[in-house]
C-alpha positions in Angstrom: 31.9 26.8 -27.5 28.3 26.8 -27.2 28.1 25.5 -30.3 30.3 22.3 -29.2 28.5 22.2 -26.1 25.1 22.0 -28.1 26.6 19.5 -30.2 27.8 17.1 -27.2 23.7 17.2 -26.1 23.1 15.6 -29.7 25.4 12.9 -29.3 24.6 11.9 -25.7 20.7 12.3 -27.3 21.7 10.3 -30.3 23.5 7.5 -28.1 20.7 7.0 -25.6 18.1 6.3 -28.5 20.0 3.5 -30.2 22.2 0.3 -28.4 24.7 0.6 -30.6 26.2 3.8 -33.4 28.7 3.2 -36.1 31.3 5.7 -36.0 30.5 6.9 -39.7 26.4 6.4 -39.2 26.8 9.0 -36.2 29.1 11.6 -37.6 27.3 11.1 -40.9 24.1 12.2 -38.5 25.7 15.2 -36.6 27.3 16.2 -39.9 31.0 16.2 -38.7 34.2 14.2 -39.4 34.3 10.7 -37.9 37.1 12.7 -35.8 35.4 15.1 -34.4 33.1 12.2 -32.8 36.0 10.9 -31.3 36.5 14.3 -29.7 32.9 14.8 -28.6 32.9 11.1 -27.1 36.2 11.9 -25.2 34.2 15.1 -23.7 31.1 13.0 -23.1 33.5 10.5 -20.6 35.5 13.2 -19.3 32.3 14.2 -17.7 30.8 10.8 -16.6 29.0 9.2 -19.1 30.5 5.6 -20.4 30.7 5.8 -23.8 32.1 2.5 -24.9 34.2 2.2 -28.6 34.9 -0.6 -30.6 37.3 -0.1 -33.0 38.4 -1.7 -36.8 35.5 -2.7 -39.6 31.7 -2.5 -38.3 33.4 -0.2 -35.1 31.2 2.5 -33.1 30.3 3.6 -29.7 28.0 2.4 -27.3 26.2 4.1 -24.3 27.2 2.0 -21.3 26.2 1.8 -17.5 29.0 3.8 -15.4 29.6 3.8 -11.4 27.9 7.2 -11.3 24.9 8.3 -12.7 26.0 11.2 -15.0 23.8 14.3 -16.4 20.7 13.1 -17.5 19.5 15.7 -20.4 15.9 15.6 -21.5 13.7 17.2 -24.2 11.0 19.1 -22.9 8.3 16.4 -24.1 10.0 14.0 -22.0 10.7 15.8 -19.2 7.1 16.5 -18.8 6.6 12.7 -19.5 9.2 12.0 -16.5 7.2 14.5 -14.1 3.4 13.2 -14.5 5.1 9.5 -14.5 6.9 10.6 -11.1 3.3 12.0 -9.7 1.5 8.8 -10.7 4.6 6.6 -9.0 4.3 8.4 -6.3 0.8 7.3 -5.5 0.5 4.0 -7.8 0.8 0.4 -7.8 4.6 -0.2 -7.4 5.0 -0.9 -4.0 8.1 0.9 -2.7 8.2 3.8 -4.7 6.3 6.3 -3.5 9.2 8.0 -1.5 11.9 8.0 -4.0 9.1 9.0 -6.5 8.7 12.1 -4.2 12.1 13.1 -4.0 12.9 12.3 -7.7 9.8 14.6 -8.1 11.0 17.5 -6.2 14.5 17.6 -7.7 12.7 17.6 -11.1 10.3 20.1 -10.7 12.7 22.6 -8.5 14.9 22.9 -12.3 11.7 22.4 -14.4 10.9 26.3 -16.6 7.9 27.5 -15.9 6.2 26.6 -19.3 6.9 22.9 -18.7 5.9 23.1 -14.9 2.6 24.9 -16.2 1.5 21.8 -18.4 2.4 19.7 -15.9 0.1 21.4 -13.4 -2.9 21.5 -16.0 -2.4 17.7 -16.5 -2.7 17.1 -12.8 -5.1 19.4 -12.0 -7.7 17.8 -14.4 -6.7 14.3 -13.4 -9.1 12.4 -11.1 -7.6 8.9 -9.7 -10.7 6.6 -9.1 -9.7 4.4 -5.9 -7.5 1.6 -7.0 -8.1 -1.9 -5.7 -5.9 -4.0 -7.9 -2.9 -5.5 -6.3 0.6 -3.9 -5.3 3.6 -4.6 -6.6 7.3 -5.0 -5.2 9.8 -2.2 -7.4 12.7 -4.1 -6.6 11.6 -7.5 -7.5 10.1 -5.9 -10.6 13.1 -4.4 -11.9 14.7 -7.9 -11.3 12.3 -9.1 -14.0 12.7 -6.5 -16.4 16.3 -6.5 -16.0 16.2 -10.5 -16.9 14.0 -9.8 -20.0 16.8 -7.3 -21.2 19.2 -9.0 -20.8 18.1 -12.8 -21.8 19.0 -14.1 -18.3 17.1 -17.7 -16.6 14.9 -16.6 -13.9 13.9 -18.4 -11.1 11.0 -17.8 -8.7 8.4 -19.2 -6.3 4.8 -18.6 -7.8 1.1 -18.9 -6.3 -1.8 -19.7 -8.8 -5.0 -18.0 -8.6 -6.1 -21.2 -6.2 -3.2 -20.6 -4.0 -1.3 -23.2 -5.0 2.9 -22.7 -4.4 5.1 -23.5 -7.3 8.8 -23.0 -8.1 9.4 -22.0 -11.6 12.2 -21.8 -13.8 11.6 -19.6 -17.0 13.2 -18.0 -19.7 11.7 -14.1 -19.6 10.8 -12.2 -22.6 8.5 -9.6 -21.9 6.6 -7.6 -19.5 3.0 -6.1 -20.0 0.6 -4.1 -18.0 -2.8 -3.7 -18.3 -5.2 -1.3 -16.8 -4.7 -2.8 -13.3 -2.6 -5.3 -13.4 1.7 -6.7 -14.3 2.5 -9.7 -16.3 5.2 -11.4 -17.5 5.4 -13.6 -21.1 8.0 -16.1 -20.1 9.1 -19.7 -21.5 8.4 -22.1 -18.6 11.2 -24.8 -19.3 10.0 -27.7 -16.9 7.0 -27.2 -18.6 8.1 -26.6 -22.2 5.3 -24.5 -22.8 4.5 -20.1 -23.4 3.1 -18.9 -20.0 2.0 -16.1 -18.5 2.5 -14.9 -14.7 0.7 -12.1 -12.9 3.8 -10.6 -11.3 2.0 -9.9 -7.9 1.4 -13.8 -7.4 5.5 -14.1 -8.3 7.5 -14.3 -4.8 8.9 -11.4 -3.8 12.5 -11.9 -4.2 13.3 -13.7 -7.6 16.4 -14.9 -8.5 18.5 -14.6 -12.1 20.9 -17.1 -13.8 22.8 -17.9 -17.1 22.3 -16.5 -20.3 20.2 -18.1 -22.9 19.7 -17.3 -26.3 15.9 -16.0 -27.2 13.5 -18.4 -29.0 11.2 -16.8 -31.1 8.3 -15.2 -29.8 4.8 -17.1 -29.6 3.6 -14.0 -31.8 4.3 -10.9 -33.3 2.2 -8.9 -31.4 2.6 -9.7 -27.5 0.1 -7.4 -25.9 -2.4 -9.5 -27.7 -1.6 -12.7 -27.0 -0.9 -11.7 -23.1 -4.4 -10.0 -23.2 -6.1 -13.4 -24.5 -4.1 -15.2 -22.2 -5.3 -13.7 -19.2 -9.0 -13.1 -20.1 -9.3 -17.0 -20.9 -7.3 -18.6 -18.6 -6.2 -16.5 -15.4 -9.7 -16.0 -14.2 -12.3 -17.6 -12.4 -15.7 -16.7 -14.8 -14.6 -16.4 -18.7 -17.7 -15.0 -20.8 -18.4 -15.5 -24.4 -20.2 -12.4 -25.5 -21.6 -10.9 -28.8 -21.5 -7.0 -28.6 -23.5 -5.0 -31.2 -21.3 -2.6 -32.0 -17.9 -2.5 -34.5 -14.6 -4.5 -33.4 -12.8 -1.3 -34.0 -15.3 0.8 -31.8 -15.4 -1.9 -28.9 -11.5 -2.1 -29.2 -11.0 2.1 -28.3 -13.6 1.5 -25.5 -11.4 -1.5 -24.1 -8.2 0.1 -24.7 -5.9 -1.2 -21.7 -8.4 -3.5 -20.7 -7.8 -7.4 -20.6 -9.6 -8.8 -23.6 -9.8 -10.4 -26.6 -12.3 -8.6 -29.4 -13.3 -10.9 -32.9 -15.1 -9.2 -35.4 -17.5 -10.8 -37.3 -18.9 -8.1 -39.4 -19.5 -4.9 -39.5 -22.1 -4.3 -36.8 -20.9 -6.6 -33.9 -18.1 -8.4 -33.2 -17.2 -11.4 -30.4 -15.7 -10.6 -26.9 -13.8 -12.9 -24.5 -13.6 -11.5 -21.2 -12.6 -12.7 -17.9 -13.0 -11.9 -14.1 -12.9 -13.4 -10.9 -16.5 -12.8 -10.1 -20.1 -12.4 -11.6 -20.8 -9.0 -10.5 -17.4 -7.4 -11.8 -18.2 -9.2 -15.3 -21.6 -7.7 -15.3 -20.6 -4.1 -14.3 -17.5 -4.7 -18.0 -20.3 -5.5 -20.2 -22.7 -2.6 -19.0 -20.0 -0.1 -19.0 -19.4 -0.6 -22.8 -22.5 1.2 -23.6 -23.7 -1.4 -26.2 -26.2 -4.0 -26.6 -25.0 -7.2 -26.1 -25.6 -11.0 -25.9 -24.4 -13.6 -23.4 -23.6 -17.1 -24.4 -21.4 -18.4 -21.8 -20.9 -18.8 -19.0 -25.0 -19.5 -17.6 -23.8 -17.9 -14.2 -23.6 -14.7 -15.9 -26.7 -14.7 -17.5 -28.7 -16.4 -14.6 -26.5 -13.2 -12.6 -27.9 -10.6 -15.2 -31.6 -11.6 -14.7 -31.5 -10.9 -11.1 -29.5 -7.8 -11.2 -31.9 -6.7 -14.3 -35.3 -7.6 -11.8 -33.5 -5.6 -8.8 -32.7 -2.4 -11.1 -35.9 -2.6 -12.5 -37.3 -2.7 -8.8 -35.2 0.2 -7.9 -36.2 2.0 -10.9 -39.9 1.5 -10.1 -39.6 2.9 -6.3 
């Protein structure tokens, strides 16, 4: 028995990791008759969990949603990946789930063993959180998006550039990526017929899904990248040109989650792009890298440097 018990936990592991299972691929993994998968996925529905089948040549099973939410198991690296997520929710920059985060939290930690709950602790009791000014965002209209990039659906909302200016947009979605401080979305704006990227706090707050469409490809293979170039060239006010002397690789670990785009061009230095809405935050970037560095563009920034460089010196001099 427990050993049928231990085995249902693989399956339900097994069928939560991929979309879809051939019934041969999965007993093949488990390492029992095609059979005996039939009579572990009749268990797994008998207590809750949807396990869809599709029968004849190319068949298998499928993981679907149900009208309850079944037992959820968890490995013991990802329930300690749950519990510092649910602490970080619970005071972070989704807008709406703090208290849910709380109470998810509780339940979590009241069944957590104490060698889990002990890392946990450690992790949070050497975490600092500096105070957070960048913008708050609305959980349900988030998961709206995110459920429209899964599942290839037209969405609709009403959008306000960085000017203020209101907009209604229509967009195919395909992706959503967050940076150090901030939610976008990589969507295909089809009045426009053009890639664009939305900060997801400037989308209205109750967007609005449609029909099905079938994916185009991607304006490249690595999203994060193109997002980050997007928005430190064209979402902010001041965009600096700036040669750092220091290695494209080094500069990239010291800007990891940070909008940017890095070019090496040799060894010893290598070309940033970087973006901000005013002077002073773009001076405080390029001092906090720790490198020596030149400014070509823009001349605010440099005329900017000279008289924060004259009013340090001062300071340093009293």
């Amino acid at each position: 028995m427990v050993q049928t018990s231990a085995r249902l936990l693989r399956v339900l592991s097994l069928l939560q990791s991929r979309r879809f299972w051939g019934g041969g691929a999965l007993a093949r993994e488990l390492g029992v008759t095609e059979r005996s998968v039939r009579r572990d996925v009749d268990r797994l529905r008998s207590l809750g969990y949807p396990v869809h089948a599709a029968g004849g040549v190319g068949g298998g099973y499928q993981l679907g949603a149900g009208k309850e939410l079944p037992p959820l198991p968890l490995e013991d690296e990802e329930a300690v990946a749950v519990a510092v997520g649910l602490r970080v929710a619970a005071s972070g920059p989704v807008k709406g789930l703090e208290d849910a985060a709380v109470r998810a939290l509780g339940k979590l930690e009241q069944v957590l063993p104490k060698r889990l709950r002990r890392r946990v602790n450690a992790l949070q009791a050497v975490s600092v959180r500096l105070g957070d000014t960048a913008p708050r965002i609305d959980a349900e209209a988030l998961a709206v998006i995110a459920n429209a990039c899964r599942d290839s659906e037209l969405l609709r909302f009403d959008y306000n550039s960085r000017e203020g200016a209101a907009s209604a947009r229509s967009v195919e979605p395909y992706r959503l990526v967050h940076t150090s401080s901030r939610w976008y979305l990589l969507a295909y704006d089809i009045d426009r017929e053009a890639w664009r990227t939305f900060r997801v706090d400037r989308i209205g707050p109750k967007p609005r899904t449609g029909r099905s469409f079938k994916p185009r490809p991607l304006p490249s293979e690595d999203v994060a990248a193109y997002v980050s170039q997007a928005v430190s060239t064209d979402a902010y006010r001041f965009r600096a040109r700036v040669t750092v002397h220091a290695p494209a690789s080094v500069v990239s670990r010291q800007l990891s989650g940070v909008a940017g785009r890095i070019e090496e061009l040799d060894e010893e230095r290598c070309l940033v792009h970087a973006g901000a809405d005013s002077l002073e935050s773009l001076a405080f970037y390029l001092a906090w890298l720790g490198f020596e560095f030149e400014v070509h563009e823009p001349k605010e920034l440099i005329e900017h440097l000279l008289r924060l460089s004259d009013r340090l010196a001062r300071a340093a001099r009293r």
